[in-house]
C-alpha positions in Angstrom: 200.5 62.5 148.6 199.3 59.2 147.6 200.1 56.8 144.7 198.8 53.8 142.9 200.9 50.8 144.0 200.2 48.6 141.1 202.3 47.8 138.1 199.7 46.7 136.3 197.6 50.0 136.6 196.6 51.3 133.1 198.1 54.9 133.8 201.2 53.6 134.6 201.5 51.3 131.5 200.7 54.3 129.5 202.9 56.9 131.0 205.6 54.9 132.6 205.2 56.6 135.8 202.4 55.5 138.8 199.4 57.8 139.5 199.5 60.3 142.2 196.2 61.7 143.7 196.6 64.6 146.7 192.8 64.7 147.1 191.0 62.3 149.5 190.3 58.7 148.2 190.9 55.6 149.3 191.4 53.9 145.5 192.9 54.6 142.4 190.5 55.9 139.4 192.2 53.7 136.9 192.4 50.5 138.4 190.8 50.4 141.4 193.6 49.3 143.3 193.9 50.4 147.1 196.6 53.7 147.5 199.7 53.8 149.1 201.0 56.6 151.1 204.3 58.7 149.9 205.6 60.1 146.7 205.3 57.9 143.5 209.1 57.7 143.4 208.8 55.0 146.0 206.8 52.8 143.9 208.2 49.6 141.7 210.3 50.6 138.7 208.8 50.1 135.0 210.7 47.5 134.3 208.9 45.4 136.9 205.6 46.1 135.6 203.4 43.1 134.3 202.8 43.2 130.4 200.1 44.0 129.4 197.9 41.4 128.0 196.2 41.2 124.5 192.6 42.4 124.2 190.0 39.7 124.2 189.8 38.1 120.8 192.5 40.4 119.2 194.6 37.4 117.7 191.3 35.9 115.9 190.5 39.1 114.1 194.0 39.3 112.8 193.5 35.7 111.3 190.3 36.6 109.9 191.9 39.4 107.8 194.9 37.7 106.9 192.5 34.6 105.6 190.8 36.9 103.8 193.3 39.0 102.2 195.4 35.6 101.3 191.8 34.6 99.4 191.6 37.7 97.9 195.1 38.0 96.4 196.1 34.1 95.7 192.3 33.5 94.3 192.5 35.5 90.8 196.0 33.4 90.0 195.4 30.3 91.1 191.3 29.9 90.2 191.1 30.5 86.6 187.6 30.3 84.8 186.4 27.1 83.9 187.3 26.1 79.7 190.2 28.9 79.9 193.6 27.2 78.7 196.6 28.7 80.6 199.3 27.6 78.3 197.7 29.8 75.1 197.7 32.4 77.5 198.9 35.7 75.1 202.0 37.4 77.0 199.9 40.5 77.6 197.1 38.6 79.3 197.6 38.2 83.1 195.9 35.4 84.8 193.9 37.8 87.0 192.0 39.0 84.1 190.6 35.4 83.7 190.1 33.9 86.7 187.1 33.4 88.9 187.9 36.1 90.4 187.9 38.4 87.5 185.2 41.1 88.5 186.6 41.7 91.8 184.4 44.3 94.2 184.1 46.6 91.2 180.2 46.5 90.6 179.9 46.4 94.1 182.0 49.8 94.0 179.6 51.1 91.0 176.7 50.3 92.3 177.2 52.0 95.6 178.3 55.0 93.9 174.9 55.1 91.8 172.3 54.3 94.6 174.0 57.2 96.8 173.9 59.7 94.0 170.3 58.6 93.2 169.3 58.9 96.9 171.0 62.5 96.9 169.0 63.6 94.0 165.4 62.4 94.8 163.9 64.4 97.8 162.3 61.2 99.5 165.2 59.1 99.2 167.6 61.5 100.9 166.9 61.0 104.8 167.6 57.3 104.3 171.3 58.3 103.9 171.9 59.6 107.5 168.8 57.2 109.3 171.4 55.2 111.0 171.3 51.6 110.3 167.8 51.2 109.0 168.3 53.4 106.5 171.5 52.4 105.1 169.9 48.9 105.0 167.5 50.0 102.6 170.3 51.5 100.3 172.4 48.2 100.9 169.9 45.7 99.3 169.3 48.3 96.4 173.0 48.6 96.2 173.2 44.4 95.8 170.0 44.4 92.9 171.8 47.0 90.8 175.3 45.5 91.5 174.0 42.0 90.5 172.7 43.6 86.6 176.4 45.3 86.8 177.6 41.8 87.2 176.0 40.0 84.6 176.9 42.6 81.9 180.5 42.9 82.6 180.6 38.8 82.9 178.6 38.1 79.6 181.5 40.7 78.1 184.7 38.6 79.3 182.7 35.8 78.6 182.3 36.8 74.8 185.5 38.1 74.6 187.3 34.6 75.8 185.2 33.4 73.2 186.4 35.8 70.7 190.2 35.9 71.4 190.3 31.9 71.3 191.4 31.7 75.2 188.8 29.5 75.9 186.1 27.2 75.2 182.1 29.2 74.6 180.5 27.9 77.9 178.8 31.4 78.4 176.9 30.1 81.7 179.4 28.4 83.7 181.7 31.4 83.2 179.0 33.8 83.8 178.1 31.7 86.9 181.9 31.3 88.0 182.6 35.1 87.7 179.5 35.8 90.0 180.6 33.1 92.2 184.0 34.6 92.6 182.5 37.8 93.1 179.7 36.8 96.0 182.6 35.0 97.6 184.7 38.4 97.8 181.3 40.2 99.3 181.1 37.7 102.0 184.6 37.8 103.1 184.6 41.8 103.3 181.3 41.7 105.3 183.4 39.3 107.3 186.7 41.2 108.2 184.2 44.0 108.7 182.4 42.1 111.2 185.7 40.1 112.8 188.4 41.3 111.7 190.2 44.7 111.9 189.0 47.7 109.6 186.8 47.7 106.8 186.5 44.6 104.8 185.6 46.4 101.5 188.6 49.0 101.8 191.1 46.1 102.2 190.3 43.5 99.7 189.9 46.7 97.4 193.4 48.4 97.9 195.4 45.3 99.0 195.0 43.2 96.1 195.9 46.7 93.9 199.2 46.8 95.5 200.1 43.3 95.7 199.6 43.9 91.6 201.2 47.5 91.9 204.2 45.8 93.4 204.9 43.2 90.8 204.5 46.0 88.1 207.0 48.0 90.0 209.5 44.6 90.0 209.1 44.2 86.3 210.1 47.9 85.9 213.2 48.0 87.9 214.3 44.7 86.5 214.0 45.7 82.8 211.3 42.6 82.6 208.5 45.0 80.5 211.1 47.7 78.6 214.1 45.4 78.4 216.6 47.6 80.3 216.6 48.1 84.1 216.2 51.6 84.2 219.2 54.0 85.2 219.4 55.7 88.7 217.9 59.0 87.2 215.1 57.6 85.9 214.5 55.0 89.2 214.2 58.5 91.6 210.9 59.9 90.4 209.6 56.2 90.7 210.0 55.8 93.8 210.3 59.1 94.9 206.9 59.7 93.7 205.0 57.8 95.7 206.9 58.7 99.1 206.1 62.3 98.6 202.4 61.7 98.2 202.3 59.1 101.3 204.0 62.0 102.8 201.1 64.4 102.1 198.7 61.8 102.5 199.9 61.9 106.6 200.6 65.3 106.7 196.8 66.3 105.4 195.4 63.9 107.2 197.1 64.7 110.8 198.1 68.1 111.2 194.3 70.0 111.3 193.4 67.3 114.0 195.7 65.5 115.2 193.7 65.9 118.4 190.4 63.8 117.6 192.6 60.8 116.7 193.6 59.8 120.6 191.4 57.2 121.3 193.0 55.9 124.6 190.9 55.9 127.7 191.6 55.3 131.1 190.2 51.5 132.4 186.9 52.3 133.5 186.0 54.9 130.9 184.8 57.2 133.2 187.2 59.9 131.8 188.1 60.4 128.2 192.1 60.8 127.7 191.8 63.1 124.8 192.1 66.6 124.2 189.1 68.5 122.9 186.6 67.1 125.5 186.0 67.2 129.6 183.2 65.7 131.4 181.0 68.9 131.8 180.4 69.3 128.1 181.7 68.5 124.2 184.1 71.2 122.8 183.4 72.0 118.5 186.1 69.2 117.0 187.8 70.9 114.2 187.0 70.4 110.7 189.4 67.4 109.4 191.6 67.8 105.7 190.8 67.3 102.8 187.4 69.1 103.6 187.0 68.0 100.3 188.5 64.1 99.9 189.6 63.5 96.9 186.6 64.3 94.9 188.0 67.1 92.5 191.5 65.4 91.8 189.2 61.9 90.3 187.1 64.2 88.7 189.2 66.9 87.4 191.5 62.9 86.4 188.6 61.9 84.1 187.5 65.1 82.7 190.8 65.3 81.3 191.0 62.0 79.9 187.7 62.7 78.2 189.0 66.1 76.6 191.9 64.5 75.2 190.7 61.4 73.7 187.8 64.4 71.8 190.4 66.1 71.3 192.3 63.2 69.4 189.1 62.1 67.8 188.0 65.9 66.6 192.2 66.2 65.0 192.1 62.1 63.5 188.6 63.6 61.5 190.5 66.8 60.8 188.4 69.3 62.3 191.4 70.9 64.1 194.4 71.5 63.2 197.3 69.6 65.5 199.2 72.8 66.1 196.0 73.9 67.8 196.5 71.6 70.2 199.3 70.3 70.9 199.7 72.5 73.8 197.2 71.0 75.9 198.4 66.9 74.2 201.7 67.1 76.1 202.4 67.1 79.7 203.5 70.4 80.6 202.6 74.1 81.1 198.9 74.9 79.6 197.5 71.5 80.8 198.9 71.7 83.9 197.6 74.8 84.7 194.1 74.1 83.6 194.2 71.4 85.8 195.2 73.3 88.7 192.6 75.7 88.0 190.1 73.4 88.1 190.9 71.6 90.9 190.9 74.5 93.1 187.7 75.4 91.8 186.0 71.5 92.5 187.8 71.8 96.1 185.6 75.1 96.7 182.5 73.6 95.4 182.8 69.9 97.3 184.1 71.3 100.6 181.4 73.6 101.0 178.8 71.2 99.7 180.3 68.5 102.5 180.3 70.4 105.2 177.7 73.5 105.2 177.8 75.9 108.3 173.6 75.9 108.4 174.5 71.9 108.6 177.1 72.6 111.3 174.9 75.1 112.9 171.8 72.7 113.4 173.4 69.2 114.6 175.7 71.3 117.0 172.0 72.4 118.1 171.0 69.0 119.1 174.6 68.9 120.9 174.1 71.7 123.0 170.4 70.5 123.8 171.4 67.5 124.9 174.5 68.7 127.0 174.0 72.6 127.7 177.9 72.8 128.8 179.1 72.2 125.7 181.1 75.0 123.7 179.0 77.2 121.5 180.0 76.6 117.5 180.8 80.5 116.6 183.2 79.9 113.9 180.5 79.6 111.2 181.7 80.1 107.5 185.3 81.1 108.7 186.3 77.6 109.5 184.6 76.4 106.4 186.7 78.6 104.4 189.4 78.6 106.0 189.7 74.5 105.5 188.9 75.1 102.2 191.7 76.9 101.7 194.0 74.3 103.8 192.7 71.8 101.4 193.9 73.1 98.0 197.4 72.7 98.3 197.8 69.0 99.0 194.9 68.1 96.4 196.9 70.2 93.8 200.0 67.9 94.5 198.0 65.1 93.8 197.3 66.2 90.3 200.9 67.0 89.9 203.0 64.5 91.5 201.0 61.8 89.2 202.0 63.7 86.0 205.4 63.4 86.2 205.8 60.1 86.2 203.9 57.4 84.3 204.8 54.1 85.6 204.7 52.3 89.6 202.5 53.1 92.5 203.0 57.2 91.7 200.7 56.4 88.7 197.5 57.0 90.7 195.9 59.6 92.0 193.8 58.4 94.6 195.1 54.2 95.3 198.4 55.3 97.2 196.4 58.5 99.2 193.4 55.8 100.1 196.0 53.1 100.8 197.7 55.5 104.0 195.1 56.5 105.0 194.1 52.9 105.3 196.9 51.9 107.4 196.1 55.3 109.6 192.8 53.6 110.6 193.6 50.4 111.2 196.4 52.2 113.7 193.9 53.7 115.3 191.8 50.8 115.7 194.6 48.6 117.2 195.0 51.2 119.6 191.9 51.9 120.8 191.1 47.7 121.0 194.4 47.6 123.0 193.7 50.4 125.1 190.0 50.3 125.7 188.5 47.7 128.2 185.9 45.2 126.6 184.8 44.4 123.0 183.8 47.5 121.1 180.7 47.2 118.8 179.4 49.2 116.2 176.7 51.5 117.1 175.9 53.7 114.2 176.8 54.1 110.6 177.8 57.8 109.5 178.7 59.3 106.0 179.2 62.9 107.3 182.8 63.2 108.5 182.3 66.6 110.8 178.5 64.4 112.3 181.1 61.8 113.6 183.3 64.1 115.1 180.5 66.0 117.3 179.3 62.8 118.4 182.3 61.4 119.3 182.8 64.4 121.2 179.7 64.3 122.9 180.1 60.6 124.1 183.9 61.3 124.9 181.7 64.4 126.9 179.7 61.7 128.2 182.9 59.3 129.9 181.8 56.7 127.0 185.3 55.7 125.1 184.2 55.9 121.5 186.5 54.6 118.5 185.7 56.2 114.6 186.3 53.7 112.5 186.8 54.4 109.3 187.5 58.3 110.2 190.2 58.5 107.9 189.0 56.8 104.5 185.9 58.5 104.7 187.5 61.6 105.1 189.8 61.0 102.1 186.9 59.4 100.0 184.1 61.3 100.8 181.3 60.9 98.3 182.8 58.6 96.3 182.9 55.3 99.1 179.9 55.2 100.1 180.4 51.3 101.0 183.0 52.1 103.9 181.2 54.4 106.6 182.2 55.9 109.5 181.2 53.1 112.5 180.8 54.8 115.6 182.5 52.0 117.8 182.2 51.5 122.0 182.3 49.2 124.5 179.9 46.8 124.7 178.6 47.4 128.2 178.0 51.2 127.1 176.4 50.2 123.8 173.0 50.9 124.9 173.5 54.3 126.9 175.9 55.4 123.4 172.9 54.7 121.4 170.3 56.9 123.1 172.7 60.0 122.5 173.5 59.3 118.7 169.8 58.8 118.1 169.0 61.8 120.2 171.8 64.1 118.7 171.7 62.7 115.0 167.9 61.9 114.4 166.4 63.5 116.8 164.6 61.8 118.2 162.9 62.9 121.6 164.4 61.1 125.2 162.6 58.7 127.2 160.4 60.7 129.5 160.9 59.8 132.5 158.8 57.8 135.0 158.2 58.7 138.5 158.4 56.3 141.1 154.7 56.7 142.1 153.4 56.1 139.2 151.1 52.9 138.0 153.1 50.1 136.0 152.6 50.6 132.1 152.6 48.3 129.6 155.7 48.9 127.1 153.3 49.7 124.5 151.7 52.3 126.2 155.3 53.8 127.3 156.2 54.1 123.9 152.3 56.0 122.9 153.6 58.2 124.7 156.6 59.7 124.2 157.2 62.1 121.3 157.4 61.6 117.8 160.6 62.4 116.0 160.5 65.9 114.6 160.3 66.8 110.8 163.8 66.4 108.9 166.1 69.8 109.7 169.1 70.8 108.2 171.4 68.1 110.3 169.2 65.3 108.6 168.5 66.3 105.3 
């Protein structure tokens, strides 16, 4: 039996113990380091390992993101808009809502939303969602024209509206120009983190600055600032209860159906992939990841209940219903509950499938399995679907509920505190695969399809190619609706190119590079590339 003598090995730093090998070798996999003969219980203790240094460049991408969160939340209340007078301020009128800073990423959000729904619904337009990079740059400078027009409109309103309510000064321009200003500042610093910093830029200035403001709403609260009295100890639980329980089901949706995909660790040289679910003589099927649906049907099934009850309201103000014909659904309990219920169940059916179709499945595990004939065969077919389908109801249902019962903090919202954990999820994962995989990681390829991520990253894993998802868990929470944080399939850089070739091969299609035998002529690079195949038509994984 032989072991690896060094203290500094990467198996030995993750396990504790050294790495023993009983097969013929003269170094160790992980660290190259020469072995020593005997048992491992002869090598140095753990307490005289070396520690292990910080990842190259670790420490600036933390102070990129905390610059840029510290912009993003000190900026709307110290920068107000130019002609605004503070001190006439009315009490209900927070500094945020006029300062430079006032728009915030919402049109950006907007006009994300409306350029990927538009690119679902018109046929041409669709393979430009999944064609990698130069397809989602195409969508990206629509998404800036339409979220500039966004942008003016809701500036020329809080312009007017200063205006109106005697804040400040009519200088329609300079606060038109100042609220665009504030805006394109917040766009640069979240391409920024994104590019490095940790995570996704647009996810934290979006959710960070909302609890920052979630907090201080919660501190007036429990001091008595907004009702006058602190509240009593009956009335503090569900506010703060509230919010655990749906961090709680946040974690436990997110990890318990694959748990498995999110160990990202490698050993040193990447040559074996420490994770579950994949061995070097082919991919295994990763598992379909909860919500299959995000949180699509709890937003909508949110605001087609506002909508019914403010028609509602309107149709019983004009008198064209009787109020004892609806007060059942007006309060918060019993019949609107239930219809709520209802519906999201129904929503979770209809998303989940529409997210993740088994002919969809079927024909990118195709590619897979052309590319690497050892891989698993994907025979579950509709019964996964369905079966995380049916996974997926329950902890959507308690984000309808939990929301309901409580009208005040954090607990309020039905998707910031679920999008906030899973947040914090990614940027975990992220600082362990920077800290556990050797060299700078760079992003390959942009995905939108939550179960297209997961087979490649099984096929690189597959492949010996460390591979980190960034984004994994918003997108799986978000879905649809984020189309502005994608999944970024991240490697080292030294395997950047090679981890290209397969996620083109696998997720466009395209053909491999024939190959070139050693007696034959030089070719120009021109003629090379005449020559190999064009990409097939558009297929089920594509479309």
């Amino acid at each position: 039996m032989k072991f690896c003598p060094n203290v500094a090995c990467p198996h030995r730093q993750h396990t504790g113990t050294p790495a023993e090998y009983d097969v013929d070798r003269p170094d160790c996999a992980d660290c190259g380091a020469e072995l020593a003969d005997g048992p491992a219980y002869y090598a140095a203790p753990m307490a005289e390992s070396a520690a292990r240094p910080l990842p190259p460049g670790f420490v600036s991408r933390i102070v990129v993101t905390v610059v840029a969160l510290a912009v993003a939340i000190a900026g709307p209340r110290l920068v107000p808009l130019p002609g605004v007078d503070t001190n006439v301020l009315p009490p209900s009128t927070s500094l945020v809502n006029v300062s430079m800073f006032a728009l915030g990423l919402r049109p950006i959000f907007a006009a994300a939303l409306l350029v990927e729904v538009v690119a679902w619904l018109v046929p041409p337009l669709r393979p430009l969602r999944h064609a990698g990079p130069a397809g989602r740059e195409k969508l990206g400078r629509a998404m800036i024209f339409v979220a500039m027009g966004l942008a003016l409109a809701q500036a020329y309103a809080i312009s007017t509206w200063m205006y109106l309510a005697e804040i400040g000064t009519y200088h329609s321009v300079l606060v038109i120009g100042s609220l665009l200003a504030g805006m394109s500042l917040l766009v640069l610093l979240a391409a920024w983190v994104t590019r490095r910093g940790l995570g996704s830029g647009y996810a934290l200035l979006f959710l960070v600055p909302e609890l920052v403001a979630e907090g201080e709403r919660l501190y007036e609260i429990l001091t008595g600032m907004i009702t006058g009295d602190p509240p009593t100890a009956a009335e503090i639980a569900p506010i703060l209860g509230i919010p655990v329980l749906l961090v709680a089901t946040t974690v436990a949706c997110s990890r318990w159906p694959a748990w498995r995909d999110e160990r990202v660790r490698t050993r040193a040289a990447g040559a074996e992939p420490y994770r579950r679910g994949a061995d070097a003589e082919g991919a295994i099927p990763p598992p379909l990841r909860l919500p299959a649906s995000g949180l699509a049907p709890v937003l909508v099934v949110a605001s087609l209940d506002a909508l019914l009850r403010m028609l509602l309201k309107i149709l019983t103000a004009v008198g064209l219903f009787p109020f004892d014909a609806i007060a059942w659904y007006l309060h918060r309990d019993g019949g609107p509950i239930a219809v709520l219920l209802v519906l999201t169940a129904a929503l979770v059916l209809v998303f989940g499938w529409q997210f993740q179709t088994p002919t969809a499945r079927q024909a990118l595990w195709h590619r897979v399995r052309q590319f690497s004939p050892a891989s698993r065969p994907l025979d579950e077919g509709n019964a996964e679907v369905l079966a995380a389908l049916r996974k997926s109801v329950l902890p959507l249902c308690i984000f309808v509920i939990l929301p309901l019962l409580v009208d005040v903090g954090p607990g309020s919202s039905s998707s910031f505190l679920p999008l906030l954990t899973v947040l914090v999820l990614d940027l975990v994962a992220e600082i362990r695969a920077r800290s556990h995989i050797e060299g700078e990681l760079v992003s390959v390829w942009p995905e939108q399809r939550v179960f297209a991520a997961d087979m490649v990253a099984a096929v690189l894993r597959s492949e010996g190619i460390p591979v980190l998802l960034r984004g994994i868990h918003y997108r799986t929470m978000a879905r649809f609706l984020h189309p502005f944080v994608p999944i970024e399939v991240m490697v080292p850089e030294s395997h950047a190119a090679e981890a290209t070739r397969i996620v083109r091969q696998i997720l466009s299609g395209e053909a491999p590079p024939p190959e070139v035998r050693s007696d034959e002529p030089d070719k120009t690079t021109a003629q090379k590339m005449r020559q190999r195949k064009k990409k097939p038509a558009g297929d089920e994984a594509t479309a």
